[in-house]
N, CA, C and O atoms as CSV, one atom per row, in Angstrom:
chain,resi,resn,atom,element,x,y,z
A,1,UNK,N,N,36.328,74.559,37.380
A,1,UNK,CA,C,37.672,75.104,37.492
A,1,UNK,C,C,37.671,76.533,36.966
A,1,UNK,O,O,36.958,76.703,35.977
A,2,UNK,N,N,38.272,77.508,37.390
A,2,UNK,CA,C,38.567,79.334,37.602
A,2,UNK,C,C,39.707,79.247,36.295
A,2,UNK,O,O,40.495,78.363,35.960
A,3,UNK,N,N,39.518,80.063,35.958
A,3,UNK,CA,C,40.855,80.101,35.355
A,3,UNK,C,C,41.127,81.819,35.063
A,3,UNK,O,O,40.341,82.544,34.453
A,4,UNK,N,N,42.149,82.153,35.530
A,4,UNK,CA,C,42.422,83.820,35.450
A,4,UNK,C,C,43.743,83.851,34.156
A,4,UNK,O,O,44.472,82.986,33.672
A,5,UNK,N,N,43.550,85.457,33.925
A,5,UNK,CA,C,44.147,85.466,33.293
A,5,UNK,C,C,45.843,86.663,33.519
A,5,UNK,O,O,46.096,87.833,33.234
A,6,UNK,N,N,46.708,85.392,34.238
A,6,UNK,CA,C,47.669,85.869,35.091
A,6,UNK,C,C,48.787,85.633,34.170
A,6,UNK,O,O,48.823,84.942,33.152
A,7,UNK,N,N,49.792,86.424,34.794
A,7,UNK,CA,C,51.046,86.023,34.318
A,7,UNK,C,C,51.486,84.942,34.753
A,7,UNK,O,O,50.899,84.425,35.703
A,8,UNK,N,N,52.774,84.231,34.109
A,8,UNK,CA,C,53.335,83.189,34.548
A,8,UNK,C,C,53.916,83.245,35.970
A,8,UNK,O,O,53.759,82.392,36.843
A,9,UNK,N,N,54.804,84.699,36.084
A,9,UNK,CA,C,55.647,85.156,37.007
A,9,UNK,C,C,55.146,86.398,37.515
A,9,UNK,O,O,55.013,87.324,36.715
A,10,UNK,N,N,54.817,86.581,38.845
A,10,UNK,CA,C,54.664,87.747,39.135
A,10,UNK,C,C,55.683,88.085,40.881
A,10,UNK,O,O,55.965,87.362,41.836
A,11,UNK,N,N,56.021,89.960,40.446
A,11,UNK,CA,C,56.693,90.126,41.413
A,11,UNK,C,C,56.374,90.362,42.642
A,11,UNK,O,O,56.091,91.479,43.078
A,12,UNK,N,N,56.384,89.916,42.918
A,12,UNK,CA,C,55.986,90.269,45.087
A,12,UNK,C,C,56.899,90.492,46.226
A,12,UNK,O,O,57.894,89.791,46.410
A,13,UNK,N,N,56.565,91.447,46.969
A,13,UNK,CA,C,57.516,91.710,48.193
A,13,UNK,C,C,56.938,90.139,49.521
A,13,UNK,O,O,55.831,89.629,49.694
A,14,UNK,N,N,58.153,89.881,50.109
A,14,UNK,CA,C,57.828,89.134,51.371
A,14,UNK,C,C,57.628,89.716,52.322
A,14,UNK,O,O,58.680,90.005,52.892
A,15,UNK,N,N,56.706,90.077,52.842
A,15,UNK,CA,C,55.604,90.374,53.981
A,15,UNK,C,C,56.224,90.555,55.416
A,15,UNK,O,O,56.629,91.459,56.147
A,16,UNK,N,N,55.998,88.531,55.404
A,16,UNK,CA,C,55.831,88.023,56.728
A,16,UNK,C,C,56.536,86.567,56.603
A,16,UNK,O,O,56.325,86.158,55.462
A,17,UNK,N,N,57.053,85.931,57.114
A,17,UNK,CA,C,57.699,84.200,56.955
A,17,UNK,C,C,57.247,83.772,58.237
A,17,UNK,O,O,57.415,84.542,59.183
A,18,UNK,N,N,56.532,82.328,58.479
A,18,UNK,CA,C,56.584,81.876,59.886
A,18,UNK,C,C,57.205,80.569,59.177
A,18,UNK,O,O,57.284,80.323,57.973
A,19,UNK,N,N,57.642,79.768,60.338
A,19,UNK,CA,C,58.143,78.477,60.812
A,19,UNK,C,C,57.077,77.599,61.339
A,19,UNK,O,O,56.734,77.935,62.472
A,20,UNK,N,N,56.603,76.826,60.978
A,20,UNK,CA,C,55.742,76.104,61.798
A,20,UNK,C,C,55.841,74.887,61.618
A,20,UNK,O,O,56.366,74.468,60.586
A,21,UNK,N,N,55.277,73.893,62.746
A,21,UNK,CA,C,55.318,72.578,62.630
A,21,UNK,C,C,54.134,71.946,63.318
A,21,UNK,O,O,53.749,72.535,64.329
A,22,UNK,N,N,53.322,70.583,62.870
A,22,UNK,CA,C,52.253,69.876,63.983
A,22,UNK,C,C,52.749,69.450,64.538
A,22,UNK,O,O,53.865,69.077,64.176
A,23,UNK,N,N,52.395,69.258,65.503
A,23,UNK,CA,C,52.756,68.274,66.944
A,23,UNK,C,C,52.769,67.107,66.281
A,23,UNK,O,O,53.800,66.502,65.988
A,24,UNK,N,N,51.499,66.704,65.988
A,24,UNK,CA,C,51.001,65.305,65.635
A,24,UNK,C,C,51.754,64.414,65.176
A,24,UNK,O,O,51.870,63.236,65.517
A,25,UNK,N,N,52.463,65.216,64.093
A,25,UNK,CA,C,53.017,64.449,62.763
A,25,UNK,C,C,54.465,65.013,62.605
A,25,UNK,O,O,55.042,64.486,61.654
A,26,UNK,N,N,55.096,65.799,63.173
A,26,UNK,CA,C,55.736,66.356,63.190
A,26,UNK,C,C,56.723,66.890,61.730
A,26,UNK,O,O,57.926,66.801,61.485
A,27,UNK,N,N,55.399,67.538,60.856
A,27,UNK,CA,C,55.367,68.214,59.417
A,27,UNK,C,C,55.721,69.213,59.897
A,27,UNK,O,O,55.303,69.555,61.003
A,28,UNK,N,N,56.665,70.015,59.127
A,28,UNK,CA,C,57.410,71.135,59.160
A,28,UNK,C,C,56.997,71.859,57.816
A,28,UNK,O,O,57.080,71.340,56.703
A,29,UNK,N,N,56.458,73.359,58.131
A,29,UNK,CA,C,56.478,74.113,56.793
A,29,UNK,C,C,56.342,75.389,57.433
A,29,UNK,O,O,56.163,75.663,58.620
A,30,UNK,N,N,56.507,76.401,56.022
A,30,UNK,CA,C,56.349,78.079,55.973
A,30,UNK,C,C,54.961,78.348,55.754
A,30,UNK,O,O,54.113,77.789,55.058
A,31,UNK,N,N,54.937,79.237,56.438
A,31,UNK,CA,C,53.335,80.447,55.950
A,31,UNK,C,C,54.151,81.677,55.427
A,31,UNK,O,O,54.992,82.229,56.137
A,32,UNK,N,N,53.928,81.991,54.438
A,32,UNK,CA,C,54.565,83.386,53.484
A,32,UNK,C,C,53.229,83.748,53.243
A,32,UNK,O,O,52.229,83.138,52.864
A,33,UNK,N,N,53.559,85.271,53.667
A,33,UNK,CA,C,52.838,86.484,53.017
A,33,UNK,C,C,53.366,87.084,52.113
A,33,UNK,O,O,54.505,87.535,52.239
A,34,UNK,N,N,52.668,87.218,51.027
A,34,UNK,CA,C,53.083,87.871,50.144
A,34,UNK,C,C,52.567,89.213,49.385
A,34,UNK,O,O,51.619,89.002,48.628
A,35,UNK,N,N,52.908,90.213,49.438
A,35,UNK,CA,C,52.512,91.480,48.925
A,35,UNK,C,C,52.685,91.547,47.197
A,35,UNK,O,O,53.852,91.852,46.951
A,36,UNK,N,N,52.210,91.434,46.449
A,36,UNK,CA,C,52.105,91.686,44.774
A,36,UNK,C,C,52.961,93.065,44.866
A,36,UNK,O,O,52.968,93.848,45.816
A,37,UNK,N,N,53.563,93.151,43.847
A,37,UNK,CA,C,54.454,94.269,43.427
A,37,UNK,C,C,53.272,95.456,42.328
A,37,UNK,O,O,52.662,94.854,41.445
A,38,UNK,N,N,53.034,96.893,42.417
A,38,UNK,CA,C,52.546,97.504,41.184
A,38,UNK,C,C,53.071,96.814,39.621
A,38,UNK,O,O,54.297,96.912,39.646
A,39,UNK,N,N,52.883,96.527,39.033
A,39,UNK,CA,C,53.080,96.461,37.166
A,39,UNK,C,C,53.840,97.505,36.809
A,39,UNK,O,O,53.616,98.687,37.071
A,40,UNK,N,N,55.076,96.891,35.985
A,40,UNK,CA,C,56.022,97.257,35.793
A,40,UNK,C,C,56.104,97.825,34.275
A,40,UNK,O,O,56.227,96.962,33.405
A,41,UNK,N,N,56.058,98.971,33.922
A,41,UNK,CA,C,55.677,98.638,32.316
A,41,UNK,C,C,56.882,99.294,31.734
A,41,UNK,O,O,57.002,100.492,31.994
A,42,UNK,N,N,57.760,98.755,31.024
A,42,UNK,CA,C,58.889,99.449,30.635
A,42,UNK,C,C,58.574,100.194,29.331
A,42,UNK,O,O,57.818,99.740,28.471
A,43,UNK,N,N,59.165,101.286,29.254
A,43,UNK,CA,C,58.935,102.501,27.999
A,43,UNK,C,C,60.599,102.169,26.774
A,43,UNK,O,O,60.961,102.831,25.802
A,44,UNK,N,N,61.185,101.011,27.342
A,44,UNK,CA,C,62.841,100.527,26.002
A,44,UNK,C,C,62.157,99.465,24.974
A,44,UNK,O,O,62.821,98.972,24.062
């Protein structure tokens, strides 16, 4: 097991959203892209 050393919360812009579903089974879900935001470092 990886283990990084991330924040809990990080900010990201939304990209891209699809809709998708299988035929098969007819499971429904999102594909999100997500863009990471630069680090925010406040100077207060």
């Amino acid at each position: 097991m990886r283990l990084y050393d991330l924040p809990s919360k990080l900010l990201c812009r939304v990209l891209n959203v699809e809709l998708k579903a299988e035929t098969d089974t007819d499971e429904v879900y999102a594909q999100i892209m997500l863009m990471p935001e630069p680090e925010v470092i406040s100077l207060l």
